[in-house]
C-alpha positions as CSV (number, residue, x, y, z in Angstrom):
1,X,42.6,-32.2,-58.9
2,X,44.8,-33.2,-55.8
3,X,48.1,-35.1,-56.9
4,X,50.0,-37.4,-54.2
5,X,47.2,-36.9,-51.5
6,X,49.9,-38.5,-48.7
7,X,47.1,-39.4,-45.7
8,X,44.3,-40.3,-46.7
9,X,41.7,-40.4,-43.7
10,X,39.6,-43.4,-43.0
11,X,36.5,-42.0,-44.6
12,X,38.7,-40.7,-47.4
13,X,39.8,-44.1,-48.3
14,X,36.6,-45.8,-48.2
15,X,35.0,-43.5,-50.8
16,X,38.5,-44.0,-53.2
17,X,37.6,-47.4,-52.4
18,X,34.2,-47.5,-53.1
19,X,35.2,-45.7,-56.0
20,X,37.7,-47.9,-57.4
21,X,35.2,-51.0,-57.3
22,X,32.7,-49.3,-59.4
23,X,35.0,-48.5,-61.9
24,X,36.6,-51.8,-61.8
25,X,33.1,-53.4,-62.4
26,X,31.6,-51.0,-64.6
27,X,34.8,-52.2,-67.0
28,X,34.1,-55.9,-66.4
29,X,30.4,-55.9,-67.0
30,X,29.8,-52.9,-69.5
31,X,31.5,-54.1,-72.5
32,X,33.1,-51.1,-74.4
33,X,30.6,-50.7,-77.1
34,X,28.0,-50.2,-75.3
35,X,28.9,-47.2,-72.7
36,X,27.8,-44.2,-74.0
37,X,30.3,-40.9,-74.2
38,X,29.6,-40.0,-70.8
39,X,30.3,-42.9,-69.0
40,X,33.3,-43.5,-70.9
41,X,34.2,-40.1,-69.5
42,X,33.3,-39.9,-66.1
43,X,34.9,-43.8,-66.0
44,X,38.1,-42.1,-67.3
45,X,38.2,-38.9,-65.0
46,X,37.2,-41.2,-62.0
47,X,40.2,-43.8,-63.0
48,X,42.8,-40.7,-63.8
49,X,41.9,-39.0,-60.5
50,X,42.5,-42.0,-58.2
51,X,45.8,-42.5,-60.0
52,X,46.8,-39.1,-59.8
53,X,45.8,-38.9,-56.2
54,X,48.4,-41.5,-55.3
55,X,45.3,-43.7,-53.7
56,X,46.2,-47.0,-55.3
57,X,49.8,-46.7,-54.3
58,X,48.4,-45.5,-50.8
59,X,46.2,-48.6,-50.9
60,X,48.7,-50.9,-52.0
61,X,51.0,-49.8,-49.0
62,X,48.5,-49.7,-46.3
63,X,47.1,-53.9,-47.7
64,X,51.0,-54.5,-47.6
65,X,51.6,-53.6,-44.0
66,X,48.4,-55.2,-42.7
67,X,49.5,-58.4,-44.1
């Protein structure tokens, strides 16, 4: 797994993006007792590798300066 990806390329950051919302509604609507193992562990890889790849401070930053 990549840590602190610095540029992400457009493409790049819409699939992080794209990415991030799933998992971000698959944890709203999908209450905890019913995901099975697996998505419990793909939603936790997928959630650990956008961390680890720096992309939501990279998103953060690149929302901040557009503002």
């Amino acid at each position: 797994m990549k840590v602190k990806k610095k540029n992400w390329t457009k493409e790049e950051n819409k699939l992080a993006y794209m990415l991030a919302w799933v998992c971000c509604h698959v944890d709203e609507d999908c209450p905890s007792e019913y995901r099975t193992r697996h998505l419990r562990h793909h939603l936790k890889e997928a959630i650990d590798y956008l961390e680890k790849s720096g992309w939501y401070e990279y998103n953060q930053k690149t929302n901040k300066d557009k503002t």
